[in-house]
Gaussian input, Z-matrix of N, CA and C with variables (Angstrom, degrees):
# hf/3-21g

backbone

0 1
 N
 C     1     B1
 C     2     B2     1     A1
 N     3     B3     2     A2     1     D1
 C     4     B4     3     A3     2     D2
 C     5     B5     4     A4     3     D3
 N     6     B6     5     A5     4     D4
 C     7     B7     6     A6     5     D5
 C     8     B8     7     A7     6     D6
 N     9     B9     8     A8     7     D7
 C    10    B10     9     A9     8     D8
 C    11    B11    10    A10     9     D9
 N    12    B12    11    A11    10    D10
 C    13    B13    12    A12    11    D11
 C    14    B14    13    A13    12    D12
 N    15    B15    14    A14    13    D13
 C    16    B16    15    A15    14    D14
 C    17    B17    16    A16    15    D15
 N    18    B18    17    A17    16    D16
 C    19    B19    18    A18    17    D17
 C    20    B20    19    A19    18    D18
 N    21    B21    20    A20    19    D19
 C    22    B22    21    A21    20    D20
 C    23    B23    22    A22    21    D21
 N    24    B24    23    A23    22    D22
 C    25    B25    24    A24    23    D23
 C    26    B26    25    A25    24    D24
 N    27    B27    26    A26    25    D25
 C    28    B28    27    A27    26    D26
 C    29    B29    28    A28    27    D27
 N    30    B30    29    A29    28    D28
 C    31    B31    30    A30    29    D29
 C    32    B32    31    A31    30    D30
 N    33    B33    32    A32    31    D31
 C    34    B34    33    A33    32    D32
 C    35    B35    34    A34    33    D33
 N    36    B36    35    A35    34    D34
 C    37    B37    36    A36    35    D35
 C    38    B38    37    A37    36    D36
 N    39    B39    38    A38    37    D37
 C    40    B40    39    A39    38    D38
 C    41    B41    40    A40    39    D39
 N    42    B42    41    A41    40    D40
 C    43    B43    42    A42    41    D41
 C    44    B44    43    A43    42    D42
 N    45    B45    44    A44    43    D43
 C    46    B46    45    A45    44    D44
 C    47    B47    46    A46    45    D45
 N    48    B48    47    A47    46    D46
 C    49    B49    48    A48    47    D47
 C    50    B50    49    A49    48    D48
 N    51    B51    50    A50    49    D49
 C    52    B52    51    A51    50    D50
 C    53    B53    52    A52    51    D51
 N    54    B54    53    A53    52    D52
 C    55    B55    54    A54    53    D53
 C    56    B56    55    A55    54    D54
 N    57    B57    56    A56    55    D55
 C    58    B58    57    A57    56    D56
 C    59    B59    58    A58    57    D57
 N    60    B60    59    A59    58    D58
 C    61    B61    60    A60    59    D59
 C    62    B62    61    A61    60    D60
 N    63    B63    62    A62    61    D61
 C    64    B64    63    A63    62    D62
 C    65    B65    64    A64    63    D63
 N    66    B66    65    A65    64    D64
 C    67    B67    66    A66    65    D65
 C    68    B68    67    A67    66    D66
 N    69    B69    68    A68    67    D67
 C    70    B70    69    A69    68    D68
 C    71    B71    70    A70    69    D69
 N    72    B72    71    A71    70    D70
 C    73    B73    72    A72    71    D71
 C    74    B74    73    A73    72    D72
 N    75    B75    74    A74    73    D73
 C    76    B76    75    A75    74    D74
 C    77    B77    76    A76    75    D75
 N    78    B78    77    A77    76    D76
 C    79    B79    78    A78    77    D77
 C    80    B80    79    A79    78    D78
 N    81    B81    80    A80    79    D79
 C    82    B82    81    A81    80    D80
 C    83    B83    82    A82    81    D81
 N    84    B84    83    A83    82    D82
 C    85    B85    84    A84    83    D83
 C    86    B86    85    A85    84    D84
 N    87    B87    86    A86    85    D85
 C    88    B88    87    A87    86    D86
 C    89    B89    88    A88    87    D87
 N    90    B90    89    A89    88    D88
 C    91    B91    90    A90    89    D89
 C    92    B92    91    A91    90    D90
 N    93    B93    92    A92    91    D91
 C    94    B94    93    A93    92    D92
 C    95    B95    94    A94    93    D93
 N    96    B96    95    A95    94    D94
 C    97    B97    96    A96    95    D95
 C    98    B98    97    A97    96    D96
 N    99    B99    98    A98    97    D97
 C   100   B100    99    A99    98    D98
 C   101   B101   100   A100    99    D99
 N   102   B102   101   A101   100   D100
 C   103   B103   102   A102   101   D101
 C   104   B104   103   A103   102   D102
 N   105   B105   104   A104   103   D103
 C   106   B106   105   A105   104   D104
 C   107   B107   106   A106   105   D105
 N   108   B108   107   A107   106   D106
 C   109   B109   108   A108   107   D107
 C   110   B110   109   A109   108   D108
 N   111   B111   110   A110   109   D109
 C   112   B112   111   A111   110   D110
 C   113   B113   112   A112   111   D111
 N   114   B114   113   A113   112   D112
 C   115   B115   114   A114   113   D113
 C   116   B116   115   A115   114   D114
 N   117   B117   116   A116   115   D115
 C   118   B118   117   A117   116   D116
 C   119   B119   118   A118   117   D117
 N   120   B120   119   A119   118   D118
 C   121   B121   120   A120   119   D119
 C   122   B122   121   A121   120   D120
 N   123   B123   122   A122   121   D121
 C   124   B124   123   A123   122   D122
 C   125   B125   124   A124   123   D123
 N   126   B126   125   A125   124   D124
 C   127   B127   126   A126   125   D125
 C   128   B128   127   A127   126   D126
 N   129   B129   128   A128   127   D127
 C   130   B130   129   A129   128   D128
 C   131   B131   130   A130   129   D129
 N   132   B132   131   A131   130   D130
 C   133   B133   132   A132   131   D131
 C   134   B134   133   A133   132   D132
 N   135   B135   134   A134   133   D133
 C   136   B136   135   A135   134   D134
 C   137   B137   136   A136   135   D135
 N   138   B138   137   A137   136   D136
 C   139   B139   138   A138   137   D137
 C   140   B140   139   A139   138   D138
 N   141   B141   140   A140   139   D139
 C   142   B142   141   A141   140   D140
 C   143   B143   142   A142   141   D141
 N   144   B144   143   A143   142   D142
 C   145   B145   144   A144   143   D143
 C   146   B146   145   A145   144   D144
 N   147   B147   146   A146   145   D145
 C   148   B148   147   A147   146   D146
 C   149   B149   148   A148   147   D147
 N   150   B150   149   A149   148   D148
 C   151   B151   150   A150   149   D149
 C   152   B152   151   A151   150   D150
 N   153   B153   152   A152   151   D151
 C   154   B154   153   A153   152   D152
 C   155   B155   154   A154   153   D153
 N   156   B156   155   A155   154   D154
 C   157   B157   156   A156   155   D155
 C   158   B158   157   A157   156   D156
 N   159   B159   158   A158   157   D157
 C   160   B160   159   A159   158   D158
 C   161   B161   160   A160   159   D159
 N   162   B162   161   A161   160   D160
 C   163   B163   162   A162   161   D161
 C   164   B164   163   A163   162   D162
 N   165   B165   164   A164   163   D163
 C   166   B166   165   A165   164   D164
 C   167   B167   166   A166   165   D165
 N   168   B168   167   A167   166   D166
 C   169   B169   168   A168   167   D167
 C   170   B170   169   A169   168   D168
 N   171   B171   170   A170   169   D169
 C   172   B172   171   A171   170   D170
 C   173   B173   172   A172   171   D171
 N   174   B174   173   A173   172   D172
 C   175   B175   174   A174   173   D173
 C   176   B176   175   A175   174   D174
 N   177   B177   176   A176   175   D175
 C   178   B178   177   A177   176   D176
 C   179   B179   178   A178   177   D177
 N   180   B180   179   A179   178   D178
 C   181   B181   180   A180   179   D179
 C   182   B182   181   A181   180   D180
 N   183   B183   182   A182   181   D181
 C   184   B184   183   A183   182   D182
 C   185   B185   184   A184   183   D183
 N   186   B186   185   A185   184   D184
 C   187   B187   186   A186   185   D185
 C   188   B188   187   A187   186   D186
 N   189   B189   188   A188   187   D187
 C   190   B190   189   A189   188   D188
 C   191   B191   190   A190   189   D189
 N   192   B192   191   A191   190   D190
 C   193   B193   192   A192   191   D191
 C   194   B194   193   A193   192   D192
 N   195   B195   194   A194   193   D193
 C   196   B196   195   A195   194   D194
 C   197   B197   196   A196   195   D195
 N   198   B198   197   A197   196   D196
 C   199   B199   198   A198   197   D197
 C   200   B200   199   A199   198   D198
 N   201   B201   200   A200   199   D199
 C   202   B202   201   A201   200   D200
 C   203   B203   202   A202   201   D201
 N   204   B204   203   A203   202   D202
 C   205   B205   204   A204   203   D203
 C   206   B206   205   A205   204   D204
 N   207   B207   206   A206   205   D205
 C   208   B208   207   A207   206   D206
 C   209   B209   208   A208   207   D207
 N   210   B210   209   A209   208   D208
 C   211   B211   210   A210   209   D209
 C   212   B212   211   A211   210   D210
 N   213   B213   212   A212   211   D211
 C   214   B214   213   A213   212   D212
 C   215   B215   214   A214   213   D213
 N   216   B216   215   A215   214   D214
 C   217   B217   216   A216   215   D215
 C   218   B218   217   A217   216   D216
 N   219   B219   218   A218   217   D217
 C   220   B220   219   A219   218   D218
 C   221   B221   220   A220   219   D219
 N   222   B222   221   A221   220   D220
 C   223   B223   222   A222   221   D221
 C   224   B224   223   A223   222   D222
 N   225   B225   224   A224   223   D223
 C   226   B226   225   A225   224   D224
 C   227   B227   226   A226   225   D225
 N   228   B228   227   A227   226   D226
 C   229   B229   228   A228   227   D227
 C   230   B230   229   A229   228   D228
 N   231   B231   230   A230   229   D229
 C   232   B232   231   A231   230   D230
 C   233   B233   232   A232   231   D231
 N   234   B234   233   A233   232   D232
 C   235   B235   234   A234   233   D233
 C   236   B236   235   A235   234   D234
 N   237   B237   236   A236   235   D235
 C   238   B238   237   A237   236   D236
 C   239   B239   238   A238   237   D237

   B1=1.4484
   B2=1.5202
   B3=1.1613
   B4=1.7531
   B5=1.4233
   B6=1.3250
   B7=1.5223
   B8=1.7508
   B9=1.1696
   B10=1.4645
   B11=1.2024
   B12=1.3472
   B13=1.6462
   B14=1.4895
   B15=1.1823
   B16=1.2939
   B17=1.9434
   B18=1.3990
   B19=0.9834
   B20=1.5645
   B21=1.7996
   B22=1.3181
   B23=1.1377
   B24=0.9208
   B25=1.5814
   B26=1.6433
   B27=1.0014
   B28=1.9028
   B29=1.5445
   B30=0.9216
   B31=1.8658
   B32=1.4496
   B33=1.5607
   B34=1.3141
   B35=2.0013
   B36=1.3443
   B37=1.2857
   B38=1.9342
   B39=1.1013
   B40=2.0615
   B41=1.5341
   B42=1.2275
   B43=1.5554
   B44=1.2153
   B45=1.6439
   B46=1.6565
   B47=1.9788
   B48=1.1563
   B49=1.3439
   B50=1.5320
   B51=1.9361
   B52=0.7484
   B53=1.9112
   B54=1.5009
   B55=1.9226
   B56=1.3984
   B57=1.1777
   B58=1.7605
   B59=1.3492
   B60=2.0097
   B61=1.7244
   B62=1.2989
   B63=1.4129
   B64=1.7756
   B65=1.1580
   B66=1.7852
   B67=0.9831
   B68=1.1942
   B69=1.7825
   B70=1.2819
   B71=1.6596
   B72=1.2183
   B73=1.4331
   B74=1.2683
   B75=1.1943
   B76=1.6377
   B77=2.1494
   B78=1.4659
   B79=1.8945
   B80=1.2576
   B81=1.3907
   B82=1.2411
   B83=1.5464
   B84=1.7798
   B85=1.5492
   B86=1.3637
   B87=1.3348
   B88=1.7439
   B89=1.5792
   B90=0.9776
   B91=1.6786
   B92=1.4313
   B93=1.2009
   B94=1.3381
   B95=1.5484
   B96=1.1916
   B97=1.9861
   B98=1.6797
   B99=1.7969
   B100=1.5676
   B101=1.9046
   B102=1.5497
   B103=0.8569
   B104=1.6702
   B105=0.6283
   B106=1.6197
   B107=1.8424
   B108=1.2570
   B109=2.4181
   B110=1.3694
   B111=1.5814
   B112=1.3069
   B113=1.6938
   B114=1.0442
   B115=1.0130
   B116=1.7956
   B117=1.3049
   B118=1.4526
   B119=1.5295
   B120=1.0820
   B121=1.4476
   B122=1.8735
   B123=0.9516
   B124=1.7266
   B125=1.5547
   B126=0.9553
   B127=1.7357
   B128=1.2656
   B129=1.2105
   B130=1.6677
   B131=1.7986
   B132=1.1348
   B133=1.5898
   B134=1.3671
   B135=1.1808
   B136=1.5288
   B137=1.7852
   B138=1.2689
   B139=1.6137
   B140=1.7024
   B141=1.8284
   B142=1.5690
   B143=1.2354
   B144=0.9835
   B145=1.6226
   B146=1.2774
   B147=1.5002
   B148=1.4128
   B149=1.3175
   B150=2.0192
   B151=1.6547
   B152=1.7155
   B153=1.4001
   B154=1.7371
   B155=1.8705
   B156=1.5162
   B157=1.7332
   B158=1.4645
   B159=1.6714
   B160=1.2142
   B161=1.4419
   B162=1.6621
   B163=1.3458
   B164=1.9883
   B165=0.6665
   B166=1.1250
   B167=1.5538
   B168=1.0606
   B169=1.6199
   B170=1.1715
   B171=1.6455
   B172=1.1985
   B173=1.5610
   B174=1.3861
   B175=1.3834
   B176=1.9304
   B177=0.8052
   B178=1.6232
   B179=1.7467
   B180=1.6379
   B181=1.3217
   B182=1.3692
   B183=1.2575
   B184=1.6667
   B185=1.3609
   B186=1.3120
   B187=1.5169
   B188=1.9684
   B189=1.6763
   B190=1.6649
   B191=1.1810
   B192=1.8815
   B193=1.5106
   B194=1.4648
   B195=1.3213
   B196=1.2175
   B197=1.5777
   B198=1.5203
   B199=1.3548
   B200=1.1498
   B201=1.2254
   B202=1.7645
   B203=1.2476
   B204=1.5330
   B205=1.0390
   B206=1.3680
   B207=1.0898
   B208=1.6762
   B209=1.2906
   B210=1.3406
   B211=1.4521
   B212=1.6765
   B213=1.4144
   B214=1.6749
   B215=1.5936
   B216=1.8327
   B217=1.4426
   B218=1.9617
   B219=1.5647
   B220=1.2225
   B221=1.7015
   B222=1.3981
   B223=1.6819
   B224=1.3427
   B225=1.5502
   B226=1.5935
   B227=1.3645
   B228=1.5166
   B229=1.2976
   B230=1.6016
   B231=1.2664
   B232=1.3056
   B233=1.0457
   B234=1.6579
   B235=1.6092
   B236=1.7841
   B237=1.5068
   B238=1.6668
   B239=0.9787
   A1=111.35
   A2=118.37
   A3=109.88
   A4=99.45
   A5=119.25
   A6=115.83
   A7=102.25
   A8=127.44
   A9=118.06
   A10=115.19
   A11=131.76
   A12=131.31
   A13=95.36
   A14=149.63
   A15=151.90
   A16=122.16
   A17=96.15
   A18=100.34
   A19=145.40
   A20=96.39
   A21=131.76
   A22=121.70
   A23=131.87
   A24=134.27
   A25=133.56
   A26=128.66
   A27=130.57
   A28=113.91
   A29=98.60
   A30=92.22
   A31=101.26
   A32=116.93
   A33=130.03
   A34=89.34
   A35=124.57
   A36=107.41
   A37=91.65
   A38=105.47
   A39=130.18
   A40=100.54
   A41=101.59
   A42=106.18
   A43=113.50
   A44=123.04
   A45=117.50
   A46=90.11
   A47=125.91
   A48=134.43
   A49=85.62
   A50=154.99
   A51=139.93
   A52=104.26
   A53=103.51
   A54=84.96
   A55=100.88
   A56=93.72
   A57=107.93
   A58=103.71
   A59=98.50
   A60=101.46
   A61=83.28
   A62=123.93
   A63=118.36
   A64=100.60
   A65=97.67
   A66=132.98
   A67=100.75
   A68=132.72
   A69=157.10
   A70=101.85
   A71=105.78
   A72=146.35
   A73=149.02
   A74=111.58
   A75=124.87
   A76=102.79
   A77=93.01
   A78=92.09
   A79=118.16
   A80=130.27
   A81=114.99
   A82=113.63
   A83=103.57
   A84=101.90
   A85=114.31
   A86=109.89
   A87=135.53
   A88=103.14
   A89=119.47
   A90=131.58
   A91=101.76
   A92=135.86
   A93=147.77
   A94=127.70
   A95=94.43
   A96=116.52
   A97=95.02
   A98=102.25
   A99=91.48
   A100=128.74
   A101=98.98
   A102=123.46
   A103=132.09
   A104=105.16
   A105=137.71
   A106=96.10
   A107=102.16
   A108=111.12
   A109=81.00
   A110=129.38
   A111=143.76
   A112=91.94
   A113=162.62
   A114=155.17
   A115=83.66
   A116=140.81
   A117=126.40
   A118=112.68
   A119=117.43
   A120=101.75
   A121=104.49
   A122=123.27
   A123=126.31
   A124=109.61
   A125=92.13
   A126=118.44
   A127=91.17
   A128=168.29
   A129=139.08
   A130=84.66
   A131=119.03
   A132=107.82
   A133=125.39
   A134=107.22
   A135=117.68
   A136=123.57
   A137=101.63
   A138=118.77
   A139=138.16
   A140=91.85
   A141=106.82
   A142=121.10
   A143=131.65
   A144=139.88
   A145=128.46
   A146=139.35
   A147=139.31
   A148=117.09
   A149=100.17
   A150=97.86
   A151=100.93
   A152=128.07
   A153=128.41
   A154=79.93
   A155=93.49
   A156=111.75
   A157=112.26
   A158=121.94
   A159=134.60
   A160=108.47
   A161=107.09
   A162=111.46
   A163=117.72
   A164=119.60
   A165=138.87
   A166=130.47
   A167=109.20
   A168=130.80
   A169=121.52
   A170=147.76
   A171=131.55
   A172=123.66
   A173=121.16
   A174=139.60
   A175=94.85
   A176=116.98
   A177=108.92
   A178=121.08
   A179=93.03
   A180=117.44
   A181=97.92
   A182=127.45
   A183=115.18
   A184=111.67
   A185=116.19
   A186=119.60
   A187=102.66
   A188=93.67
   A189=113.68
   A190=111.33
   A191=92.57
   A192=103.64
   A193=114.41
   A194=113.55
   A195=116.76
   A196=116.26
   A197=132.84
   A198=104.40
   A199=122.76
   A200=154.56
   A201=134.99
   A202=112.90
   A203=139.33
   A204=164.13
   A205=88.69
   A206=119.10
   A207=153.32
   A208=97.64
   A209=134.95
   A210=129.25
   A211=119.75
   A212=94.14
   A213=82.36
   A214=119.16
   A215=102.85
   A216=86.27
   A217=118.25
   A218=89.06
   A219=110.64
   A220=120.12
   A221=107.81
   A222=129.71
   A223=98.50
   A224=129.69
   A225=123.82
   A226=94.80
   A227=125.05
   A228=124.99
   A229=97.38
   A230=131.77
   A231=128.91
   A232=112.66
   A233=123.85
   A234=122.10
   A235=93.69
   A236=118.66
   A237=105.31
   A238=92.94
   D1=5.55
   D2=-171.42
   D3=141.51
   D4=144.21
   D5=172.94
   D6=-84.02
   D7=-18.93
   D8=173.05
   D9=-78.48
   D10=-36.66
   D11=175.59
   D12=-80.21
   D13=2.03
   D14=142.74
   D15=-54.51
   D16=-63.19
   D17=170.27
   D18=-41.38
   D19=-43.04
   D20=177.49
   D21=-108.03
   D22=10.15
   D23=142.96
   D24=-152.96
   D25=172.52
   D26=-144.94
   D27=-152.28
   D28=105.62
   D29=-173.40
   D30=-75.02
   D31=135.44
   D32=-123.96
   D33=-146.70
   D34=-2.45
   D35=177.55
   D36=170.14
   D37=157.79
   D38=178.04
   D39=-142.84
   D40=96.55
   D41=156.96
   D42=-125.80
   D43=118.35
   D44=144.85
   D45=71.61
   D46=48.74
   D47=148.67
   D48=92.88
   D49=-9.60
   D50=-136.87
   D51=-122.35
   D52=122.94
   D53=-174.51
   D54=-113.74
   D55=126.01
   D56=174.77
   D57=-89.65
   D58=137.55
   D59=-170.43
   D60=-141.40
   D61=110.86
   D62=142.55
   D63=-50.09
   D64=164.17
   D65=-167.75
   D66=-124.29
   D67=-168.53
   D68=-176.88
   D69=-109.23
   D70=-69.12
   D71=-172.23
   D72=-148.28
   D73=140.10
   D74=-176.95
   D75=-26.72
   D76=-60.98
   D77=177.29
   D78=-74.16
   D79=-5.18
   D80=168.83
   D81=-99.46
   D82=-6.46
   D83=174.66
   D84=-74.32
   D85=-26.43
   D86=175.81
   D87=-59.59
   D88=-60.06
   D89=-169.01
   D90=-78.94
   D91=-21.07
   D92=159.12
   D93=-62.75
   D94=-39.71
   D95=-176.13
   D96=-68.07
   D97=-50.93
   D98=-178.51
   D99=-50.49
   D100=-20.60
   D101=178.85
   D102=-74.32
   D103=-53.29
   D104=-173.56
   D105=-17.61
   D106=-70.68
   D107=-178.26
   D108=-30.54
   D109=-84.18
   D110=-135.42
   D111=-73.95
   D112=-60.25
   D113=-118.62
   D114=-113.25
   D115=-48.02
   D116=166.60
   D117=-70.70
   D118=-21.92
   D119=174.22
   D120=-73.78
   D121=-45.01
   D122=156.16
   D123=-9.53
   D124=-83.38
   D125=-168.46
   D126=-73.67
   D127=-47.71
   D128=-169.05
   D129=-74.01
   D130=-86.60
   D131=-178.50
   D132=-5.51
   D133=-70.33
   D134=173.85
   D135=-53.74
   D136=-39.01
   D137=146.47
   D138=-44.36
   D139=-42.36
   D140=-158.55
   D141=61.24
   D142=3.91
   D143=161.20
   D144=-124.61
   D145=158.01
   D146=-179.98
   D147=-96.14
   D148=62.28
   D149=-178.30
   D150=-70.72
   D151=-45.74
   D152=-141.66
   D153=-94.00
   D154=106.45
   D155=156.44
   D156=-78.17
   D157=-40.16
   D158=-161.48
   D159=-156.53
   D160=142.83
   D161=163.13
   D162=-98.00
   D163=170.97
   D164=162.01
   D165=-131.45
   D166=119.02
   D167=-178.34
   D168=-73.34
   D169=103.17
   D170=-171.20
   D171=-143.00
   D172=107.61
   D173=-173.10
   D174=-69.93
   D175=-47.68
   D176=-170.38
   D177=-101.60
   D178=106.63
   D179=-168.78
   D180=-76.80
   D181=9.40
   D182=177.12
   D183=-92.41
   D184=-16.23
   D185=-154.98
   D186=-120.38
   D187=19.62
   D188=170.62
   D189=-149.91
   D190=160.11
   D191=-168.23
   D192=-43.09
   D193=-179.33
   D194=160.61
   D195=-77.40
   D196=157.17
   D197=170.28
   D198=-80.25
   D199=-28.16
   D200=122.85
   D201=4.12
   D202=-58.15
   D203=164.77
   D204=-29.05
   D205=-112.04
   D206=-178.70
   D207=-28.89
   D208=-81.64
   D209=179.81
   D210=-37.39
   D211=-30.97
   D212=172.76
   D213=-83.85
   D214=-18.00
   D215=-168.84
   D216=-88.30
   D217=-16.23
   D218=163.54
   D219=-43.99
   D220=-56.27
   D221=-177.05
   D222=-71.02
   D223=-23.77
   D224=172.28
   D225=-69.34
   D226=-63.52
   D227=-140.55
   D228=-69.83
   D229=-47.45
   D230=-164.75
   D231=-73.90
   D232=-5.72
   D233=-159.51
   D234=-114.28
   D235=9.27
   D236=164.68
   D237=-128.12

């Protein structure tokens, strides 16, 4: 989606159609929200299927994986 919305945030969990993405910040969660249709329509495309029903927005990195964490579970989910 952009190397700056890259930078600042990490998709952080896939549950049950739902993708959890920390964020950086409160304004990039803002500038993000505008985003959200276009940025799941991305990813099912890029998929070929209609896994992402919903995003999720998330300021608190304590209460998610690590991204080690997340990147691996991500590379499980897409690789069956």
């Amino acid at each position: 989606m952009g190397e700056t919305i890259a930078k600042n945030s990490c998709p952080v969990d896939f549950s049950k159609g739902r993708l959890y993405v920390w964020v950086s910040s409160s304004a990039r969660m803002q500038e993000m929200r505008f985003m959200i249709g276009s940025i799941k329509e991305t990813i099912n495309t890029y998929l070929g299927r209609d896994y992402v029903k919903f995003i999720q927005l998330t300021l608190d990195r304590k209460s998610v994986p690590t991204k080690a964490e997340s990147e691996k579970a991500i590379r499980d989910f897409l690789s069956e």
